[in-house]
C-alpha positions as CSV (number, residue, x, y, z in Angstrom):
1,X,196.8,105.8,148.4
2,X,195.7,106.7,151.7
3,X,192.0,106.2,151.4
4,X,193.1,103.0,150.0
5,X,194.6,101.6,152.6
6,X,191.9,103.1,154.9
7,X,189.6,101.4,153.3
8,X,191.2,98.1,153.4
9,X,191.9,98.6,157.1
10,X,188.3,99.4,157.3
11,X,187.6,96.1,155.3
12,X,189.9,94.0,157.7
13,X,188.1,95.2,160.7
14,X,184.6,94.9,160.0
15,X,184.9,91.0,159.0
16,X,187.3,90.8,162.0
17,X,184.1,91.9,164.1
18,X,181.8,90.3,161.7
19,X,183.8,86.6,163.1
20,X,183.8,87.4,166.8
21,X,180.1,87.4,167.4
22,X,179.0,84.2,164.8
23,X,178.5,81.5,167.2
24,X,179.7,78.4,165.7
25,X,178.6,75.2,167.1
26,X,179.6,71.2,166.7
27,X,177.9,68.3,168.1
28,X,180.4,65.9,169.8
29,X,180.1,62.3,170.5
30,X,181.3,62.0,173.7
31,X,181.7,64.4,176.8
32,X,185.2,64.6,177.1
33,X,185.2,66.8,173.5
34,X,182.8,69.3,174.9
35,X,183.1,72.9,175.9
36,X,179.8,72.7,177.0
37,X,177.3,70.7,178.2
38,X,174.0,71.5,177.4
39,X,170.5,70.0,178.2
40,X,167.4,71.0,176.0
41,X,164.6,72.2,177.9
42,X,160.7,71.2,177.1
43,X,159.5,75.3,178.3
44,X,161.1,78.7,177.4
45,X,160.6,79.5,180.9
46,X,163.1,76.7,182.5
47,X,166.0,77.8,179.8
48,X,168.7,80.0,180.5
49,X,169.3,80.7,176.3
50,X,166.7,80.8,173.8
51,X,168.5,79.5,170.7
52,X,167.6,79.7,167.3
53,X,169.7,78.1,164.3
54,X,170.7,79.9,161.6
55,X,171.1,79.1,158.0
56,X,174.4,80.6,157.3
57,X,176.9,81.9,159.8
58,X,177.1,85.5,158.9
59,X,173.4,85.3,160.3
60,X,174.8,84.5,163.3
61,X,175.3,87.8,164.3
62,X,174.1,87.8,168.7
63,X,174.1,85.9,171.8
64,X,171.7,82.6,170.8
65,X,171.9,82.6,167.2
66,X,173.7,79.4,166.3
67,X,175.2,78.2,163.5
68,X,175.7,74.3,162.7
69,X,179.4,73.8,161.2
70,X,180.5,70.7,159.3
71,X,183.4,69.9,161.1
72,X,185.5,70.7,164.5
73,X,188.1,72.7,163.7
74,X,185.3,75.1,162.3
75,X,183.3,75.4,166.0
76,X,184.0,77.8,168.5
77,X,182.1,75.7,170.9
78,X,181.8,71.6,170.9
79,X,179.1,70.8,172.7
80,X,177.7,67.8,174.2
81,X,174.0,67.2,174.9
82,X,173.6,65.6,177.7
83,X,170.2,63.5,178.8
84,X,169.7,65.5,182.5
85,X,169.4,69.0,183.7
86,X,171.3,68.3,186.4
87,X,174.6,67.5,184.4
88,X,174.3,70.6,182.0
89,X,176.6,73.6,182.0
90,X,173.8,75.4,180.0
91,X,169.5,75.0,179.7
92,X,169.0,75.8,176.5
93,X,165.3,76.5,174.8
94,X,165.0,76.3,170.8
95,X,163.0,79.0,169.5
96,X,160.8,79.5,166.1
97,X,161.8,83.1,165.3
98,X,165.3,84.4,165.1
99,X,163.7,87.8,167.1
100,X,163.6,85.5,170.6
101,X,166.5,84.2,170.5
102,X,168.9,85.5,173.4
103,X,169.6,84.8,177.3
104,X,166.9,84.4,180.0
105,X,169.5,84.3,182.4
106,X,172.3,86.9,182.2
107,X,174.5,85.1,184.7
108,X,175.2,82.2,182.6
109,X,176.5,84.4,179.9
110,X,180.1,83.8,180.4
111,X,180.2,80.4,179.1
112,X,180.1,81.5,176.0
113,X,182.4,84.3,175.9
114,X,185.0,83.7,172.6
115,X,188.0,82.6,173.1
116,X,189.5,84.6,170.1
């Protein structure tokens, strides 16, 4: 009986971890929706997270990798993309290979702590 419920404790707490570090994402139309503003830079060197997207969300499983969700209510972050640097919360660079995905710049970091 014990290791059972050890084992379901066990159970609860790894996909209670597994959740905190996807990093859900939804597009929205219009500003006011957004978390985050984010502007998509042309050079890895000018971004401050290298993102890469992610075919399921248990994939997403560290800073920058990015999973698309279908609706709202799903996202930890809305964000808008917005059409200057200058108005963005976040520079972010999209990457080929899941391997460089992650922050250029540490400092920025915060904005996507979870709000869990």
């Amino acid at each position: 009986m014990k290791k059972t419920i050890s084992v379901f404790f066990a159970l609860v707490l790894f996909t209670a971890c597994s959740q905190l570090f996807a990093q859900k994402m939804y597009k929205v139309d219009y500003e006011s929706q957004a978390d985050l503003k984010v502007y998509v830079v042309s050079y890895e060197s000018q971004a401050d997270l290298n993102v890469y997207m992610v075919q399921y969300e248990s994939q997403a499983k560290k800073d920058g990798l990015w999973y698309n969700v279908s609706y709202e209510s799903q996202a930890d972050f809305k964000l808008y993309f917005v059409d200057y640097e200058s108005q963005a919360d976040l520079k972010i660079y999209f990457v080929d290979y899941e391997s460089q995905a992650g922050w250029k710049n540490k400092s920025k970091s915060y904005l996507l702590k979870f709000k869990n």
